[in-house]
N, C-alpha and C positions, 0 to 999 in steps of 0.2 A: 338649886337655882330658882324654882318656882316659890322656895320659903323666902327665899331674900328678895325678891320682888316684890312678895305679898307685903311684907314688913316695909320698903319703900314706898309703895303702894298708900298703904296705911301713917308713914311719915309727912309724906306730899299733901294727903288731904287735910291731918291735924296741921302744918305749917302754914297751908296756903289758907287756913280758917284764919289763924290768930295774927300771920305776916302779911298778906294781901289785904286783911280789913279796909285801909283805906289808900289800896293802890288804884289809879286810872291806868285804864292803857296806854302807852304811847303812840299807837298805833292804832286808826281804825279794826283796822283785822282783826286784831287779837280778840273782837267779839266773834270769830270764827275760828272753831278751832281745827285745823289744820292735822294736828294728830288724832284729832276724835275725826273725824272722815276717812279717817288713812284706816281705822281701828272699827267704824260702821263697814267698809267697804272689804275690808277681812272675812266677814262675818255672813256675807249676804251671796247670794247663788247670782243673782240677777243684777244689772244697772237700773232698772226699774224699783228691783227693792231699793239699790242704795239711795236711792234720789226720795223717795218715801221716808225711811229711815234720818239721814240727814234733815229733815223737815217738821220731825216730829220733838215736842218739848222735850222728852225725855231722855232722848240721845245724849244734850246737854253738848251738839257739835252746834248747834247758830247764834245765834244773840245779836247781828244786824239790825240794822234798824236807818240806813243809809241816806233814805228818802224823809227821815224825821217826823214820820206818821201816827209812832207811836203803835206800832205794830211792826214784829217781825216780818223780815223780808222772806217771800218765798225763794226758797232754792233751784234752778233750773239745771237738771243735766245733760249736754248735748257730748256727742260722741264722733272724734277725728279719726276716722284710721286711712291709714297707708303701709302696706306691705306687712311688716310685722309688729307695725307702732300702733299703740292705740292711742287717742288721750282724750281724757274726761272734761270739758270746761264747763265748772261751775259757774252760774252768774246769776243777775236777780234785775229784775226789771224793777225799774223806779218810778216810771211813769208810761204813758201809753207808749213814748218814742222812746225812751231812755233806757238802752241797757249795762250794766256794768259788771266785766267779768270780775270772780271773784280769789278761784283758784286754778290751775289744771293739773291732773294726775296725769303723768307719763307713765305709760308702760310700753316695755320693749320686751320680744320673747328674741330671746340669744341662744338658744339652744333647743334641742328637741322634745325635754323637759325643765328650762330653764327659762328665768323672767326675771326682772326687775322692775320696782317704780320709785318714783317720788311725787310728793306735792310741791308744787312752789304755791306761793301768795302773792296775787295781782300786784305791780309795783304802786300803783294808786292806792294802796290798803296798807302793805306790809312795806319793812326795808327791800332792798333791791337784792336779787339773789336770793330770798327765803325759801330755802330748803327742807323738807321734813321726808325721812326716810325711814323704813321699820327695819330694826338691828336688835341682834342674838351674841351673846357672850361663848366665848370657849374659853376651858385651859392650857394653858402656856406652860410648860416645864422650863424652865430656863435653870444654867446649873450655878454652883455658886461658889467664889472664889474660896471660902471658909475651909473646904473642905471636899472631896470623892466625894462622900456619900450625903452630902448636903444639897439641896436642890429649892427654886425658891418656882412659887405658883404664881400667874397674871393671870387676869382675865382681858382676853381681846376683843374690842368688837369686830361683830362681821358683818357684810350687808347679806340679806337675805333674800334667800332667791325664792320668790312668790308663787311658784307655779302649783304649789298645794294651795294654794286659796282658791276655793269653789268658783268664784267668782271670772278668776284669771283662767281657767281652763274653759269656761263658758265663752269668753269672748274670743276662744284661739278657734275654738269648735267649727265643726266644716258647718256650713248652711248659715253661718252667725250672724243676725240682722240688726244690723248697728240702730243704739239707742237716740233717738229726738227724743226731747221730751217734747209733747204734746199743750206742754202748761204754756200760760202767757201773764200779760197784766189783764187785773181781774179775771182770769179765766183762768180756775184753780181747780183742783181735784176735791171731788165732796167731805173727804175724809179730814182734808186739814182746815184748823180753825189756828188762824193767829192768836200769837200770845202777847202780853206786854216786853218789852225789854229787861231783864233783871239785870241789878247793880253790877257791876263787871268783877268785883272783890269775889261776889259769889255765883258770877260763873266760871270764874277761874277755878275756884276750889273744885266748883262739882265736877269739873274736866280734868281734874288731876288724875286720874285712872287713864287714861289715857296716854297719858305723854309718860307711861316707863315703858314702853317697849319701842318708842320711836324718838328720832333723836335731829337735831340740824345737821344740814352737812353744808360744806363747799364746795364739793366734787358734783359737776352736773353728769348723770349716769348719762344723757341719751340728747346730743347736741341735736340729732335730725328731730326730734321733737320738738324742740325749740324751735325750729327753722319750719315746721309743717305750721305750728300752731301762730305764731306771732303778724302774718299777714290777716289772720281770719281774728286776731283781737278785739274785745269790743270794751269800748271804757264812754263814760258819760258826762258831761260834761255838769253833771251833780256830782260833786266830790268831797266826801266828807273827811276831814284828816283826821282828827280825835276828838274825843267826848269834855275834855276839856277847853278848846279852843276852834269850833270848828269852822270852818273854810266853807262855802257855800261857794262854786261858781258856775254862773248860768248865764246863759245868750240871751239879750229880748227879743222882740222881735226886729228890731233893727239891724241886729246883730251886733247888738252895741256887748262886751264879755260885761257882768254885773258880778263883784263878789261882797259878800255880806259874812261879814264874823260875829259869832255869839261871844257874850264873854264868860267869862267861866264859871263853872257851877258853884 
């Protein structure tokens, strides 16, 4: 299983070199990758780490740039829970008033050693419904009309139950002190230094390790997340739709709505 990953692995990032050359995104987001935070967030003991991690160039998870400053946008992670749900909303402030969420991971623990999540992508960023979930293959014996002793093999996906992630066991833990982050605009942590935006051709490539082990879905795991999270929403009235055509709309002081379109690059 691990060798035919590896080999996919190594497929996605030679294709996404020579076939994405000069693809744009469709979509704002997609300068966020969705499965590379699903895959920082794996990895890391703490929400503190993650939120570090994510922010850093090399994760090769952000490439934002929302506020058109010409600098990376910081990532902010703030932390919902209620009973046995947790959820992470990502977002990044634009200006001193302006915030705009970016993603939320859901996680629900449904058993005694049992969990699940997902990311969605803000519907101001992504299509509506954007789901990303981490999924695991099995074998399937299925038998086969040819013949008794004939038998034919599938592989199935399955969704993955998360509660071996260091991270997921931290946040169930008795005493567990739910993460704020502490960042804002211009009030940043010493360690991170903005980078410039890179071409989207070649941040998709370098993000291609990422996305085999997680997959879309349209099955939402955990409706009471949805319903904990969507009153405490926050979107900004800077909106940027894609790097090819983008949409600016902003209040004056009037209150007059002003939108301004770039035209394409």
């Amino acid at each position: 299983m691990k060798k035919r990953l590896s080999i996919l692995v190594l497929f996605l990032g030679i294709y996404s070199f020579y076939a994405q050359e000069n693809v744009t995104p469709s979509n704002v987001g997609n300068n966020f990758s969705l499965e590379g935070a699903l895959a920082t967030l794996k990895d890391v003991s703490t929400i503190e780490e993650f939120e570090k991690l994510i922010n850093q160039e090399k994760s090769d998870v952000n490439n934002l740039d929302l506020n058109n400053d010409g600098e990376i946008d910081y990532i902010q992670v703030e932390e919902l829970v209620e009973n046995n749900i947790h959820i992470l909303v990502l977002s990044t402030f634009l200006d001193e008033n302006e915030k705009q969420d970016i993603a939320t991971i859901a996680i629900e623990k449904t058993g005694e050693e049992e969990a699940y999540l997902q990311i969605e992508g803000d519907s101001d960023l992504f299509p509506e419904n954007t789901l990303i979930e981490p999924f695991d293959s099995k074998e399937v014996i299925k038998s086969n009309s040819k013949g008794p002793s004939l038998f034919d093999i599938e592989w199935k996906s399955i969704v993955v139950n998360v509660w071996t992630w260091p991270v997921i066991r931290f946040i169930y833990a008795p005493n567990y002190v739910v993460w704020i982050s502490p960042y804002r605009w211009r009030y940043y942590p010493l360690w991170w230094k903005p980078w410039a935006p890179i071409r989207y051709s070649v941040f998709y490539s370098r993000n291609a390790r990422h996305r085999v082990y997680f997959r879309t879905t349209t099955i939402r795991r955990s409706t009471i997340a949805r319903k904990i999270y969507l009153p405490r929403r926050r979107t900004s009235t800077i909106i940027v739709r894609n790097n090819r055509n983008t949409t600016i709309v902003k209040k004056n002081k009037r209150g007059t709505t002003v939108i301004r379109k770039k035209s394409r690059r």
